[in-house]
Each structure stands twice: as structure tokens, then as C-alpha cells.
Backbone as JSON Lines, residues from 0, in Angstrom:
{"i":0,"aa":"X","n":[8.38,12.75,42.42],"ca":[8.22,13.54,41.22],"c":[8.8,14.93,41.47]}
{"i":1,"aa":"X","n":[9.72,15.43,40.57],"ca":[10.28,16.69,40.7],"c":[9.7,17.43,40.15]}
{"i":2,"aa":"X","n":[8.97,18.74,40.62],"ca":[8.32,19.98,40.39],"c":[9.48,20.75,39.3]}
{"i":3,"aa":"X","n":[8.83,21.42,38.24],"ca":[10.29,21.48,37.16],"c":[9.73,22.97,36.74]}
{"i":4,"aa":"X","n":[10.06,24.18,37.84],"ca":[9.56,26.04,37.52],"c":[10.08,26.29,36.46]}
{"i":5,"aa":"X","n":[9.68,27.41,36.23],"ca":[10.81,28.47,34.82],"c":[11.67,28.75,35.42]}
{"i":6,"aa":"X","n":[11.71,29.0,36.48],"ca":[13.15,29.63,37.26],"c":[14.24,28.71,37.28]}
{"i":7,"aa":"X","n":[13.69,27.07,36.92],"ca":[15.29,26.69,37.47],"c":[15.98,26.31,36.3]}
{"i":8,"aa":"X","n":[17.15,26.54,36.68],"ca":[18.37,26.41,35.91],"c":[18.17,25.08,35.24]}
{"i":9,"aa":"X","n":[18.08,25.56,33.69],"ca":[18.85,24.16,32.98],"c":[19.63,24.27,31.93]}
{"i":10,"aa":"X","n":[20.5,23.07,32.03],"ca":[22.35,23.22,31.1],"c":[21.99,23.22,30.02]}
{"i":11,"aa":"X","n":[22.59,24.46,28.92],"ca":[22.44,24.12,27.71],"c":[22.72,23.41,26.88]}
{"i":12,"aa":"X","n":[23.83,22.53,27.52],"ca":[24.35,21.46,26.72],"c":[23.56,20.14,26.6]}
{"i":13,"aa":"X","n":[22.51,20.16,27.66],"ca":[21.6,18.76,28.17],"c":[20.58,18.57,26.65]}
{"i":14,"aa":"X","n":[20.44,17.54,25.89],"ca":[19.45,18.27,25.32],"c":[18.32,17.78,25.27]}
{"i":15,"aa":"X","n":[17.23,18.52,24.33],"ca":[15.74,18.76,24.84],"c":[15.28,17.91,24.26]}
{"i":16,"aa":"X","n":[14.52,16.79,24.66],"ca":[13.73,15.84,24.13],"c":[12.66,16.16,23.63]}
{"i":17,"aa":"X","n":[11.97,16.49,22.68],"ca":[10.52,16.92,22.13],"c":[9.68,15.76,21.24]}
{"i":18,"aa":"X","n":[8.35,15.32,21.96],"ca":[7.75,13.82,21.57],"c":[7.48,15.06,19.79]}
{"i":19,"aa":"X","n":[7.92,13.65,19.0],"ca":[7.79,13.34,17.38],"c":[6.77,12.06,17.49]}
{"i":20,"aa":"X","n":[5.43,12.76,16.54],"ca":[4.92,11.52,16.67],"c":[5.1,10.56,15.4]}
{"i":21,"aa":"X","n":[5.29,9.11,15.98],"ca":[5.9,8.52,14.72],"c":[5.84,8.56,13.04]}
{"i":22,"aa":"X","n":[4.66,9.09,12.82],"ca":[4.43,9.17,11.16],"c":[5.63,10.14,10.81]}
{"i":23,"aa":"X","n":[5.72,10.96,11.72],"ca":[6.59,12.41,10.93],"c":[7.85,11.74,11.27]}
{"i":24,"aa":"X","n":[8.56,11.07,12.27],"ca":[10.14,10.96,12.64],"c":[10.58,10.38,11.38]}
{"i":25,"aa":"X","n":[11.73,11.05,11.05],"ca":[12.29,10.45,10.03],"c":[13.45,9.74,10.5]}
{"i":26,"aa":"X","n":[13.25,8.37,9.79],"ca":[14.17,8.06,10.08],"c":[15.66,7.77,8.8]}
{"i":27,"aa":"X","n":[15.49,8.16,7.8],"ca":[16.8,7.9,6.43],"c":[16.96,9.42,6.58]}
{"i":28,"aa":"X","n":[18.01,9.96,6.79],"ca":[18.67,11.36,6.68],"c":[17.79,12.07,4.93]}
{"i":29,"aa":"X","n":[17.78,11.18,4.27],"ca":[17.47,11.43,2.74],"c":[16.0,11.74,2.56]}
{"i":30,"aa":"X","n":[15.37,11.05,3.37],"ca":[13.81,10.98,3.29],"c":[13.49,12.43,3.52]}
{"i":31,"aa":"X","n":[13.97,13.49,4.76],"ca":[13.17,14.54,4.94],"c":[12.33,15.22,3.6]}
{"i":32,"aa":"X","n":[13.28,15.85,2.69],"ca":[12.54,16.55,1.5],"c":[11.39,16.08,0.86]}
{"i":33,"aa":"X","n":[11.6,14.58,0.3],"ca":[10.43,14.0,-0.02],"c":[9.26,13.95,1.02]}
{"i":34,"aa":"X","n":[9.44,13.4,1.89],"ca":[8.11,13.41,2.95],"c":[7.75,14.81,3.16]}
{"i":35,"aa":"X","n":[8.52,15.97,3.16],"ca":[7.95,17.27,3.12],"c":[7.12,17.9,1.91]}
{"i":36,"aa":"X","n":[7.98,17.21,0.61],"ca":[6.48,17.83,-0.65],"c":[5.14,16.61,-0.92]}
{"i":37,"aa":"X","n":[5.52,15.45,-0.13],"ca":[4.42,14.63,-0.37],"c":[3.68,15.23,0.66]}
{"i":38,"aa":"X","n":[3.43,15.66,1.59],"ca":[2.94,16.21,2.75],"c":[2.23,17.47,2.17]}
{"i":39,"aa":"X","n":[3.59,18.19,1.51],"ca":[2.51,19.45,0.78],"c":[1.55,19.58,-0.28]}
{"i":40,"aa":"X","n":[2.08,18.13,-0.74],"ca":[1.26,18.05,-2.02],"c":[-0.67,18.08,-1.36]}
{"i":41,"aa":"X","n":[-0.52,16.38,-0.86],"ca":[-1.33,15.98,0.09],"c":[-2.82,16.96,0.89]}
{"i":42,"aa":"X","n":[-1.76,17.84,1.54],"ca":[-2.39,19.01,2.58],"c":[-2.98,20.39,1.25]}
{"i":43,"aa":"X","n":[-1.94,20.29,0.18],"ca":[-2.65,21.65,-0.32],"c":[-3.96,21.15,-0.82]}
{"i":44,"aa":"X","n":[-4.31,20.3,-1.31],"ca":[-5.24,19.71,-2.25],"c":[-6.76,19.93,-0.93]}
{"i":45,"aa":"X","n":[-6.47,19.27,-0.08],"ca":[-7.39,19.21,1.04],"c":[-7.61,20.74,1.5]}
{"i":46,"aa":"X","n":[-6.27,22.11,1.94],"ca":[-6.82,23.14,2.13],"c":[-7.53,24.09,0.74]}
{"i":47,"aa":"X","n":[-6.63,23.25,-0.21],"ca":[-7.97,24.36,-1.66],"c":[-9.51,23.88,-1.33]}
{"i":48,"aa":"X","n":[-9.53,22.32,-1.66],"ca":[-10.79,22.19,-1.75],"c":[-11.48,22.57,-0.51]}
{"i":49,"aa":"X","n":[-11.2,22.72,0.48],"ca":[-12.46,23.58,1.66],"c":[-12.21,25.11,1.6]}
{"i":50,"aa":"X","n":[-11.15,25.42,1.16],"ca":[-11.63,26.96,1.09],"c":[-12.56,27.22,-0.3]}
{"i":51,"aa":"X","n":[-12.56,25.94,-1.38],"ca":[-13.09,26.24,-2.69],"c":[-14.76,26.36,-1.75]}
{"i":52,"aa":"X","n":[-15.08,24.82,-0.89],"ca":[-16.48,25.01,-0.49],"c":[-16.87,26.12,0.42]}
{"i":53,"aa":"X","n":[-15.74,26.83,1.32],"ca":[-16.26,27.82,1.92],"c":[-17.05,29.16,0.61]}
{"i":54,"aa":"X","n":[-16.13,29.1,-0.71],"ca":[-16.43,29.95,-1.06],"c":[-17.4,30.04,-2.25]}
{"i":55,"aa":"X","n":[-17.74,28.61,-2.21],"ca":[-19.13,28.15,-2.93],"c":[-20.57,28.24,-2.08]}
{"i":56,"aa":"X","n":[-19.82,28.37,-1.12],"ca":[-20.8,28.71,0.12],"c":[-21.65,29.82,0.49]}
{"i":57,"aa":"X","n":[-20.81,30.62,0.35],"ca":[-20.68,32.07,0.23],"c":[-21.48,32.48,-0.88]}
{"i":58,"aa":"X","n":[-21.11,32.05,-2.07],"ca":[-21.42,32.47,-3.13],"c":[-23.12,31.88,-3.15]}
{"i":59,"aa":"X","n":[-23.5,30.99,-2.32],"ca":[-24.94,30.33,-2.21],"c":[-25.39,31.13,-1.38]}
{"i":60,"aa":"X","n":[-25.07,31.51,-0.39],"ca":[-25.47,32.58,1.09],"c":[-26.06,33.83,0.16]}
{"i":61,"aa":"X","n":[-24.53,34.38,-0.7],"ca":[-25.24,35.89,-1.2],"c":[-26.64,35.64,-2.26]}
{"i":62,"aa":"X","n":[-26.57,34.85,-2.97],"ca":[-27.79,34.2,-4.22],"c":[-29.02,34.63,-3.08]}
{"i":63,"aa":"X","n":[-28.89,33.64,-2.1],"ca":[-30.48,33.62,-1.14],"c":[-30.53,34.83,-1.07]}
{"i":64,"aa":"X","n":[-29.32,35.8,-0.67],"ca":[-29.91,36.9,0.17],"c":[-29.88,38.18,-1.07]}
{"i":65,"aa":"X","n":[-29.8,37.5,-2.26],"ca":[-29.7,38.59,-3.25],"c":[-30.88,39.55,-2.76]}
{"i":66,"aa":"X","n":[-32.08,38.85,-2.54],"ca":[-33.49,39.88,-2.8],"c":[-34.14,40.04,-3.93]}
{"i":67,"aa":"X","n":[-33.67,39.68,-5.37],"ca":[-34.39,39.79,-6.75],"c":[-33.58,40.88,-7.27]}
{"i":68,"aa":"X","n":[-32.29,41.23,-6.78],"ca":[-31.51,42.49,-7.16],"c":[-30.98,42.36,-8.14]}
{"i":69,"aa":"X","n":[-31.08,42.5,-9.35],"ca":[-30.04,41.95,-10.56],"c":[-28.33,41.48,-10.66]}
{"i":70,"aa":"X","n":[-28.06,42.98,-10.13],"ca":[-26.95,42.8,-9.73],"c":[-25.93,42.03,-8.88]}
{"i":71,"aa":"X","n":[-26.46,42.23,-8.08],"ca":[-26.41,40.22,-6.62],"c":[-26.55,39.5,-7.26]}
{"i":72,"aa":"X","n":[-27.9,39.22,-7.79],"ca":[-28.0,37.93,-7.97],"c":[-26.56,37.42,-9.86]}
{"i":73,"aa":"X","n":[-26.17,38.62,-10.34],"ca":[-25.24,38.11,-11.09],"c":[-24.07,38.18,-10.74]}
{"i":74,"aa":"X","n":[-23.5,39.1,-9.23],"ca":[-22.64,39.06,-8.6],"c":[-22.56,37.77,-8.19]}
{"i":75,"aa":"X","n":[-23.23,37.05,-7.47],"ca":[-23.62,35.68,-7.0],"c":[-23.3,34.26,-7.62]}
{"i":76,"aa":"X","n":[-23.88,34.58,-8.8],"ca":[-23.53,33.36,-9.95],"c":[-22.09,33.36,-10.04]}
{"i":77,"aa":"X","n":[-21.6,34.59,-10.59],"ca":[-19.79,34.4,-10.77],"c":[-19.1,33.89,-9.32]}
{"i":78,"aa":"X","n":[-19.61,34.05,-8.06],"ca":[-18.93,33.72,-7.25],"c":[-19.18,31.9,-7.17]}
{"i":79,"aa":"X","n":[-20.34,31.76,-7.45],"ca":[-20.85,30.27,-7.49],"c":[-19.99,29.45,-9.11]}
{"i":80,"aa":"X","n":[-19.96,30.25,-10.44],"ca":[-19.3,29.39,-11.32],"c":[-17.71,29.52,-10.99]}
{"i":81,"aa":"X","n":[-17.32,30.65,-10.12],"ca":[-16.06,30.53,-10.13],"c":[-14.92,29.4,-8.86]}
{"i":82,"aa":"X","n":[-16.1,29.14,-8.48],"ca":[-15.74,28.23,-7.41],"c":[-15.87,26.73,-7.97]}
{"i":83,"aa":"X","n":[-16.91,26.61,-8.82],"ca":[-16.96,25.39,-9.39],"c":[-16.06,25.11,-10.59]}
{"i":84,"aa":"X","n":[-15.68,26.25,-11.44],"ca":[-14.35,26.3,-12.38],"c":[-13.03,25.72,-11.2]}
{"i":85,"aa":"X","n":[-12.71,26.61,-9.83],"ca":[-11.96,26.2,-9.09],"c":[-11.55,24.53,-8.74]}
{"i":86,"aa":"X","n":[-13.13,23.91,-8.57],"ca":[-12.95,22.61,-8.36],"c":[-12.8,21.57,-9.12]}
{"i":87,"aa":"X","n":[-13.17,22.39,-10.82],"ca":[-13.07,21.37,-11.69],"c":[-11.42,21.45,-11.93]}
{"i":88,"aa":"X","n":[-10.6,22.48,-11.78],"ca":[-9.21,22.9,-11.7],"c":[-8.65,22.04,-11.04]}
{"i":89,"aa":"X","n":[-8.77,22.03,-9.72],"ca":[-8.04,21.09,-8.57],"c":[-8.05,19.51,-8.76]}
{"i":90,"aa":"X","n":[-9.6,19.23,-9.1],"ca":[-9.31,17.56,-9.85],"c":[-8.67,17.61,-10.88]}
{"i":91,"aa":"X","n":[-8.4,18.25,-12.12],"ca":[-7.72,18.42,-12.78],"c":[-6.4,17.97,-12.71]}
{"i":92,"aa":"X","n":[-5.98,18.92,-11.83],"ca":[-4.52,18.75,-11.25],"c":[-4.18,17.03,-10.35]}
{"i":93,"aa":"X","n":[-5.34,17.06,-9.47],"ca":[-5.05,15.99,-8.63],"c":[-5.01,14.82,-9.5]}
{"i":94,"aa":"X","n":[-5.87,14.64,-11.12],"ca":[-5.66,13.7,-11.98],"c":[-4.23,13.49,-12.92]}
{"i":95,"aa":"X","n":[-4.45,14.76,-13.04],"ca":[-2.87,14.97,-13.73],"c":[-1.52,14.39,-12.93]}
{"i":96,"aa":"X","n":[-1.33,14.57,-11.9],"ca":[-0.78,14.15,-10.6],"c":[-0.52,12.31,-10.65]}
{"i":97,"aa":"X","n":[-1.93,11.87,-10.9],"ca":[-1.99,10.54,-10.9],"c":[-1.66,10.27,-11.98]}
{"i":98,"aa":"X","n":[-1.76,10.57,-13.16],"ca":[-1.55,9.8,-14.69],"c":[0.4,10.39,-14.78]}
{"i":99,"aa":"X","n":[0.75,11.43,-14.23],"ca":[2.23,11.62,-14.21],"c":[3.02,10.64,-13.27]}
{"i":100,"aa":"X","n":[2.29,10.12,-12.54],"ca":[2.78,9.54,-11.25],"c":[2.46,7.96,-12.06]}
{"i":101,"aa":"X","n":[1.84,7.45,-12.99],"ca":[1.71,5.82,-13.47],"c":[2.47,6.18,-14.72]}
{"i":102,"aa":"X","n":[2.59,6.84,-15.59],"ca":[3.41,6.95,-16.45],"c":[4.97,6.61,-16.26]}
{"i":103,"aa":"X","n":[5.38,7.9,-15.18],"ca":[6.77,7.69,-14.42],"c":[7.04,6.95,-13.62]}
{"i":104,"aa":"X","n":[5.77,6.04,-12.81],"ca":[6.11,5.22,-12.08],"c":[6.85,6.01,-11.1]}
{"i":105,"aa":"X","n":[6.86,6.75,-10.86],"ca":[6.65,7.6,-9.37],"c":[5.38,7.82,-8.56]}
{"i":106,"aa":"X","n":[5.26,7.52,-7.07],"ca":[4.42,7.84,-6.5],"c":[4.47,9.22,-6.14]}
{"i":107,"aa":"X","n":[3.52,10.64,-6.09],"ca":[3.98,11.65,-6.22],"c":[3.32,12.29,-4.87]}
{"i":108,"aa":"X","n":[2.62,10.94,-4.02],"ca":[2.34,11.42,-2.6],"c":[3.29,10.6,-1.53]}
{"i":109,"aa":"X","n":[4.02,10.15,-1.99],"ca":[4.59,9.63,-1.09],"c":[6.28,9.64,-1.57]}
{"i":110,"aa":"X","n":[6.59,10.63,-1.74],"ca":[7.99,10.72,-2.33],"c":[8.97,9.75,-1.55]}
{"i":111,"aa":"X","n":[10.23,9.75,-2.3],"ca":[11.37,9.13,-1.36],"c":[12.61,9.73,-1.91]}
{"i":112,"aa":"X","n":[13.33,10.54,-1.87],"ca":[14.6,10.91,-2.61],"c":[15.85,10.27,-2.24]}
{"i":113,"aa":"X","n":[16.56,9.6,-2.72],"ca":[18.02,8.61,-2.06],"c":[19.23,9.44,-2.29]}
{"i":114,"aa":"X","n":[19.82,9.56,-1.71],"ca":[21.09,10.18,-2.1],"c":[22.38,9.22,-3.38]}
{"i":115,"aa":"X","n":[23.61,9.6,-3.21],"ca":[24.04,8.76,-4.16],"c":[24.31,7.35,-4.05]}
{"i":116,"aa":"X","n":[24.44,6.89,-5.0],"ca":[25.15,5.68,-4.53],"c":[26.45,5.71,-4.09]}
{"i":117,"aa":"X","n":[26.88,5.35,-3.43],"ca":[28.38,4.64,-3.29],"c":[29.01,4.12,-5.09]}
């Protein structure tokens, strides 16, 4: 087994193998774009809705710790209905998503874009 430092020399022309794990390797030159907004579609939906519960969370944390303060406790509520307006938003969308996606008969999480025909 060869010991492989920072110090030693390697050719820039050699090139660098970096493990792709199979879901992401693309393999149709055409596919990248699509698999990149089905990916974003996918991932945004999942990072709204936990930042929606972090901040329904929050908005439950300050309620307890209002104290009977008027003001908290109606500071509190808007943070609690506005998080639940948030989530009724995001299914919204994620439904909308689905009824655009059976209408068009496009899948809109799993894109595929082809280039031209010949």
C-alpha cells in the first residue's frame, strides 16, 4: 500500500476519480437539468416544512412562556397562525404540483428533458 502525503507530486493531466454515488451519476448527457429541479423541487418542500415546524415550535415555546402578558401571548398566536397559514400554503402547492403533473401527464418530481430529435 502506497502512503499518498500532500507533498507529493501529482500530474495534472492524471485525472481525479471522485466516488458518485449511484442515484446522482448521470448517466444521458440530457438528464442533468431535470434531475436537478426534480431534486429541488423534492428537497424544498421537505426544508419548508421543518423550518415551518421549527417555527410553529417556537411560536408554542413563546405562548408557554408568555406569563399571562397580553401582548406575548398575541405576539404568540400570530407566530403559531402564521406557521399554520405556511403549511396550509406548502400543501397547497405540493397539491397543485400533483393535479399539474396528471393533467399534463408530466411527472414533476422526477423530470427527464431529451434533447432533439435527429
Amino acid at each position: 500500500m502506497m502512503k499518498v502525503l500532500a507533498q507529493t507530486p501529482h500530474s495534472p493531466t492524471a485525472p481525479i476519480d471522485f466516488p458518485i454515488h449511484p442515484e446522482y451519476q448521470v448517466t444521458d448527457n440530457n438528464a442533468g437539468l431535470g434531475k436537478f429541479i426534480s431534486a429541488l423541487f423534492a428537497n424544498a418542500a421537505v426544508i419548508f416544512g421543518l423550518l415551518l415546524l421549527v417555527y410553529l415550535i417556537y411560536g408554542s415555546f413563546r405562548l408557554l412562556t408568555s406569563g399571562g402578558n397580553d401582548k406575548a401571548v398575541s405576539d404568540a398566536q400570530k407566530i403559531i397562525t402564521n406557521a399554520i397559514i405556511g403549511f396550509v400554503i406548502l400543501a397547497a402547492v405540493y397539491l397543485l404540483m400533483m393535479v399539474v403533473s396528471l393533467v399534463l401527464g408530466v411527472d414533476l418530481l422526477n423530470l427527464r428533458f431529451t434533447g432533439p430529435v435527429p
